[in-house]
N, C-alpha and C positions, 0 to 999 in steps of 0.2 A: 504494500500500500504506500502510498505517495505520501512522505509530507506536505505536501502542499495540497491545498483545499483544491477538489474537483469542482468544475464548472457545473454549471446549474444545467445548462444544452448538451446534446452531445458535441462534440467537436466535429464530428464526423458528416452527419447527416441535418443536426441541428434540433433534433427532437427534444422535449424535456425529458431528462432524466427521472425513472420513479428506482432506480436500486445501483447498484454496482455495475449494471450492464444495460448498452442502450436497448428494448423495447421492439425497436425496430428496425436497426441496420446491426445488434449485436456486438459494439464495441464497446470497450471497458472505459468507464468513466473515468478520466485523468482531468491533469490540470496543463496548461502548457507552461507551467514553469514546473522542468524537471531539473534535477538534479542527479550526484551522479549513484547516490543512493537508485534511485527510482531505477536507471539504467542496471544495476549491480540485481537488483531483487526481478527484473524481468526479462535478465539474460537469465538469471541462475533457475529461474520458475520453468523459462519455455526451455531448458537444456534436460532439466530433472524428470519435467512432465514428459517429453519427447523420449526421453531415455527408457522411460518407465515405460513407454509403450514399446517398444523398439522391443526389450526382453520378454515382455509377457508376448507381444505378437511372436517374436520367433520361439522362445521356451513353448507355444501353441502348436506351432506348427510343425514341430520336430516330436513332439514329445506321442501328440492326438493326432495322428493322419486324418485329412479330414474334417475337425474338429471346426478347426477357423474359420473353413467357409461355411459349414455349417451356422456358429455365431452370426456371419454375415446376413445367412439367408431368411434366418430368424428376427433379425433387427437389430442384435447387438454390437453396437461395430463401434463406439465412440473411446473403448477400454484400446482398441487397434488401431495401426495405420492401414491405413487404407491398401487394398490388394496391389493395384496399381505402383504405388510406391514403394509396396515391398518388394514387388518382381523388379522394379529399376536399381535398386537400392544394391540386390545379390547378382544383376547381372553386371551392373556397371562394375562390384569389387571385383566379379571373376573374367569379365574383359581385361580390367586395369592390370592384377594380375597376371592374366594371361599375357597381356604384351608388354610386363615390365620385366618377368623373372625370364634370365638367360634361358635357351632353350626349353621353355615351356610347350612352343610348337612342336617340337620338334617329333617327327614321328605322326604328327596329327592329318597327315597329305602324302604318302608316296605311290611315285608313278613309277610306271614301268611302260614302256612305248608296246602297243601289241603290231604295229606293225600296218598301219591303214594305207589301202589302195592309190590312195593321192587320186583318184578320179576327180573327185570337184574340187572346189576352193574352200568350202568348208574344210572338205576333210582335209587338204594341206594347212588351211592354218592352225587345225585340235593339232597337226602331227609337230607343226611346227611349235605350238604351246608345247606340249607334251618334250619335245628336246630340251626348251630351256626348263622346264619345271621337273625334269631330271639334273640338270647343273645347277637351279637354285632349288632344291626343295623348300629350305625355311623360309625361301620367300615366298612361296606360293602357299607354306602354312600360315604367315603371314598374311594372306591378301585373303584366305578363307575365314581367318581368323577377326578379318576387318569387313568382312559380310555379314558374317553370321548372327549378328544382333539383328539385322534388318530380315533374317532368313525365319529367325525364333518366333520374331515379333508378328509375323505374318502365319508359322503352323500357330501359335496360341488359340486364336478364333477359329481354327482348322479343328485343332483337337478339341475344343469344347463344341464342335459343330458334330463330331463324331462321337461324344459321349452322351449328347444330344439325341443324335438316334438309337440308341440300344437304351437310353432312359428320359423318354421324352414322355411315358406315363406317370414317372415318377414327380419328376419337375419338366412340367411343359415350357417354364419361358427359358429363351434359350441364355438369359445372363446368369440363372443359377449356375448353367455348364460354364459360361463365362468364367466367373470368380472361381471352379473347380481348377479350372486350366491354368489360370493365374495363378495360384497359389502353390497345385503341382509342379508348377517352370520354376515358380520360386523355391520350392525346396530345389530344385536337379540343379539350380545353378549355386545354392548353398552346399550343397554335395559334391559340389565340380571341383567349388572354390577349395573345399576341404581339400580335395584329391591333390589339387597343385601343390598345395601348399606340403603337403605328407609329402607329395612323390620325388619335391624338391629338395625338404629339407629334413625329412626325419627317415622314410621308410623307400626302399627299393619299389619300385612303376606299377609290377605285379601284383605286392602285396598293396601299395595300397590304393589301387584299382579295384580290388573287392569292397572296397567303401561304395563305389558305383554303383555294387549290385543292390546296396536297401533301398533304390528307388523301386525296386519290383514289388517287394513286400506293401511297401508306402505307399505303392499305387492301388493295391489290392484293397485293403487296410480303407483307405482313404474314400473310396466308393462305395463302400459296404457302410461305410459312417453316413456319409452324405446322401446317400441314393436309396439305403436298403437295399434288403433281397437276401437271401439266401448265402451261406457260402458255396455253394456248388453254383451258381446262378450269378455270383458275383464274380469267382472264378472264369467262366465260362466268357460271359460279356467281358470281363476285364481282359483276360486274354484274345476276344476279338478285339477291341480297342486298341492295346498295346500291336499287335499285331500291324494293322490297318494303320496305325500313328508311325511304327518303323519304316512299312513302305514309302508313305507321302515325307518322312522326313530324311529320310534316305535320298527319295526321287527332289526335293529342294536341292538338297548339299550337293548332287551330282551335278543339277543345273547350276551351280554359284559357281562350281568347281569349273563346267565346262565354260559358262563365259568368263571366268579367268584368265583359261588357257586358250582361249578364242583371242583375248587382248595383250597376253604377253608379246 
């Protein structure tokens, strides 16, 4: 709270004030003489409150597969950041990550030429990518690496359009599968981040590459919270989902991949 005496209006919109908060535009009654108390008590309020969500939202999301969006679809959502911001939040660390740590690409892109006709000009310039993205590989993990945010962000509405159809009696509008989707990527890209960081600095690629695999369980887990059904029914649909999400996101990364090596 301000030493100084709040104005009688809001600052903001001009309305009169009846409490701590304006009525109708929702901004906090101040005074415009601050001080640097005032400044110190509402860095230190939005760092603690934002924090404080920040842990219960992901301690949710790791801990209750599911759980989160659930809260969401229910109405609870002001204890959380918003889905949106959590998937920006775990993909922007595991980008930055990925393209600050020495060979993090590495291995994430290898060619091998199979040998194309040279008939059109297509196929000579894939062959001619294909040469140099044998002499630079880390560049070309590189250049996959600097897609693939725009690649994610496009399957997200793909997968929740596909979780859509196998549970579209369950939740017919299609942003429940929305906020599923969002919140799945945000875990896989908090599981990603995890991997770099192990594979980098504590534990050999192999071992901890198996950290990858709790996204299968998470997904399973995660649908059976949100959607219902059966575990043999949740099984079944989750493994056509999963399934059906591999192919279209397989068939993305091959197209980023091929117009790369179409521009090399």
């Amino acid at each position: 709270m301000s030493h100084a005496a709040t104005e009688p209006d809001c600052l903001n919109c001009g309305a009169e004030l009846q409490g701590k908060f304006c009525h109708v535009c929702g901004q906090k009654a101040a005074s415009v003489h601050l001080g640097m108390h005032d400044f110190v008590h509402e860095a230190t309020h939005e760092f603690l409150h934002l924090d404080g969500k920040i842990l219960q939202t992901v301690k949710l999301l790791v801990v209750k597969p599911g759980e989160l969006t659930r809260q969401f679809l229910e109405g609870r959502r002001v204890r959380y950041i918003t889905p949106v911001r959590l998937y920006l939040t775990f993909s922007l660390i595991f980008f930055t990550l990925a393209a600050l740590l020495p060979g993090a690409t590495e291995g994430m892109v290898k060619v091998n030429r199979t040998g194309l006709n040279q008939d059109t000009e297509l196929e000579r310039r894939i062959e001619g990518g294909l040469l140099k993205a044998e002499q630079e590989n880390e560049k070309l993990g590189q250049a996959v690496l600097h897609n693939l945010p725009r690649v994610m962000f496009v399957l997200m509405p793909i997968f929740a359009l596909v979780t859509w159809a196998f549970y579209r009696k369950q939740q017919r509008y299609y942003i429940a599968h929305l906020y599923y989707s969002i919140h799945f990527h945000a875990f896989t890209f908090l599981v990603m981040t995890l991997y770099i960081l192990l594979a980098r600095l504590v534990l050999p690629k192999p071992v901890a590459a198996l950290l990858i695999l709790t996204v299968l369980p998470y997904h399973f887990i995660a649908l059976r919270r949100v959607f219902g059904g059966s575990r043999a029914v949740t099984f079944s649909k989750g493994l056509a989902i999963g399934v059906l999400y591999w192919i279209l996101a397989l068939t993305a990364v091959m197209v980023s991949v091929l117009t790369i090596l179409m521009s090399l």
